[in-house]
N, C-alpha and C positions, 0 to 999 in steps of 0.2 A: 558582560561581553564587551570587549573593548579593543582599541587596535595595539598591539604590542610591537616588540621587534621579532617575535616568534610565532605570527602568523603570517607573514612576508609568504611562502610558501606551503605546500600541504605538507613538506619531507622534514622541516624544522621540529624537532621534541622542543619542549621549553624544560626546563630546572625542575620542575613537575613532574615528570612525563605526560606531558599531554600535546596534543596535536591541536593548536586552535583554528585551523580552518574544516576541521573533520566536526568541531561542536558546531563553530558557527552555520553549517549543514543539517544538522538534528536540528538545533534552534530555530531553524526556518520550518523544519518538519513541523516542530510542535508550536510555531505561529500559524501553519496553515488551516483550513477547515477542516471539523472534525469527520471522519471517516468511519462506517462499521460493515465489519465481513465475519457472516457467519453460516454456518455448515445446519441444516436440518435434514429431518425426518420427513418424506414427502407422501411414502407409503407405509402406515406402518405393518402391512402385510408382509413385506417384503423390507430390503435394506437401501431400496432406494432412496437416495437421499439428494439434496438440490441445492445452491449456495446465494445469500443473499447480500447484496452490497447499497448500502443508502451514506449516503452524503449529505450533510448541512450546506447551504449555499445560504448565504447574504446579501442582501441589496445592498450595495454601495453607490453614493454619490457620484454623478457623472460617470457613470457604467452605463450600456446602453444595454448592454445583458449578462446576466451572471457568468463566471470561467465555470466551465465544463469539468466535472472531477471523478467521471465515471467515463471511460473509451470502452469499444469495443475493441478488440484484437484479434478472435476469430469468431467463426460461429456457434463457438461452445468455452468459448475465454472472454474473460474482461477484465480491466482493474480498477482501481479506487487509487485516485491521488493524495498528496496532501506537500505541501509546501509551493516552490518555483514550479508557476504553471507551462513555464517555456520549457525548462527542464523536461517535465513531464511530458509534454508534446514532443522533445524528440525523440526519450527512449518509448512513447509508444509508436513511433514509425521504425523505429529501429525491433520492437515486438513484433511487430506487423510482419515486415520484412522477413525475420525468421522464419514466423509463419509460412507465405510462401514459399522461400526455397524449401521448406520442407515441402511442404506440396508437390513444388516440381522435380524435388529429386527421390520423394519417396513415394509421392501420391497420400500422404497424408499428413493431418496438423501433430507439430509435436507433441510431446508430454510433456504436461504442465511443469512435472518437477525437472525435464529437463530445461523449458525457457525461462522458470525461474532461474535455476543456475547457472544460465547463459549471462541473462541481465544482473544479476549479483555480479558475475566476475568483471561485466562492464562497468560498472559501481564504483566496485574495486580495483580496477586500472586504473580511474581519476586517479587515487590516492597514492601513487606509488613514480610519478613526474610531476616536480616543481614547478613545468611550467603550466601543467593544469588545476583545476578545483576540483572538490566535490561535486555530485551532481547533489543540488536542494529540495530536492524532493525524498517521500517514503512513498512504497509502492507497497499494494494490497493484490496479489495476484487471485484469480480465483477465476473455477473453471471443471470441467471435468473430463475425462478420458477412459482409456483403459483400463487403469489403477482405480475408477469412479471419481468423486467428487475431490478437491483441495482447495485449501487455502493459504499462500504464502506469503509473509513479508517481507521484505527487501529494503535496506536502510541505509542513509546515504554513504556506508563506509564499508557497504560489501556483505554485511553479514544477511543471509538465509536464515528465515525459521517457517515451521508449519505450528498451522494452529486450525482448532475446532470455529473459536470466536478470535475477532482480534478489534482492537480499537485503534484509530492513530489520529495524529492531529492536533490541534488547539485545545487543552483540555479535558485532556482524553482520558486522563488517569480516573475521574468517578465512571465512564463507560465501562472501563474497563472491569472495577471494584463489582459494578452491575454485572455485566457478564458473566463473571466468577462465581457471581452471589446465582445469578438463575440459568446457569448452563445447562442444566438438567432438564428445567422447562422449556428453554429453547428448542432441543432437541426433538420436543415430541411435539413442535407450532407446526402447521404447515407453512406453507410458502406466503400468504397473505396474512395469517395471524405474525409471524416472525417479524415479517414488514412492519407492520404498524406496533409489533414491539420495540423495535430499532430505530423507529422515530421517536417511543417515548423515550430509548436509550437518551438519543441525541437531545432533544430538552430537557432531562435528566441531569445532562452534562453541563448546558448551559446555566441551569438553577443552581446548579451547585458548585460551581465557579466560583 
């Protein structure tokens, strides 16, 4: 990653086709700390189910406290960050905000799959004016509703997906290889077994770096 004459703006292709301020975006994602959001089993009576988000955080030198990588957003939403922490601070006031208007115009919080697709298309309007960037951050949405529980990604160039498990962040790709490898058991953890399985995700991650 280097500075060229075709990253000068987001709207420039280069002879490639590539867009170098849209990598240098992901690049910051996958420099930030690692992130895990995962969907279980809470009853298995029934199909209730409940969604778990843990974060790696690191002491760093002359910190006087770790950056915060898990917000609240409503009383049944939260997300998981991973890249520019400023970033992330302002599209979760801009989540927020959603939030209540919906509240005050409808008397209730949206749906998930619709504030994910709200903040994707804000993503995705960086990308599309020269005189702005990408936002550096990836977002882990996760939450539940009417439709029950989700979980969605959001990545600095706009693109949506859902997912059962998802990894992001610094390193993320053997989480992920984990995941894939025990989804199955995931599924039937409860809420505090899950938890302390996604922490050994996350030193999982780091070991095998």
């Amino acid at each position: 990653m280097f500075r060229n004459q075709y990253d000068q703006d987001v709207l420039t292709w280069s002879p490639q086709g590539r867009l170098h301020q849209i990598e240098y975006a992901l690049e910051a994602v996958k420099q930030g700390g690692a992130v895990v959001g995962c969907k279980v089993s809470q009853l298995k009576a029934c199909n209730a189910t409940t969604v778990v988000l843990v974060t790696l955080n690191r002491e760093l030198p002359n910190q006087s406290k770790q950056q915060k990588k898990i917000f609240k957003i409503d009383n049944n939403i939260g997300i998981a960050v991973s890249g520019l922490a400023s970033d992330a601070v302002l599209l979760t006031e801009q989540l927020r905000a959603e939030c209540t208007k919906s509240k005050f115009i409808y008397g209730s919080s949206p749906p998930l799959s619709q504030l994910a697709d709200t903040i994707s298309r804000k993503l995705q309007g960086q990308t599309q004016r020269s005189s702005r960037r990408p936002y550096g951050v990836g977002l882990i949405l996760a939450g539940l509703d009417n439709s029950g529980t989700s979980i969605f990604h959001v990545c600095p160039s706009g693109n949506l997906y859902e997912y059962d498990c998802f990894a992001l962040g610094s390193r993320s790709q053997a989480s992920k290889t984990y995941l894939e490898k025990y989804i199955d058991t995931l599924k039937e953890c409860s809420r505090v077994e899950v938890r302390n399985f996604k922490l050994f995700i996350t030193k999982y991650d780091i070991q095998n770096s």
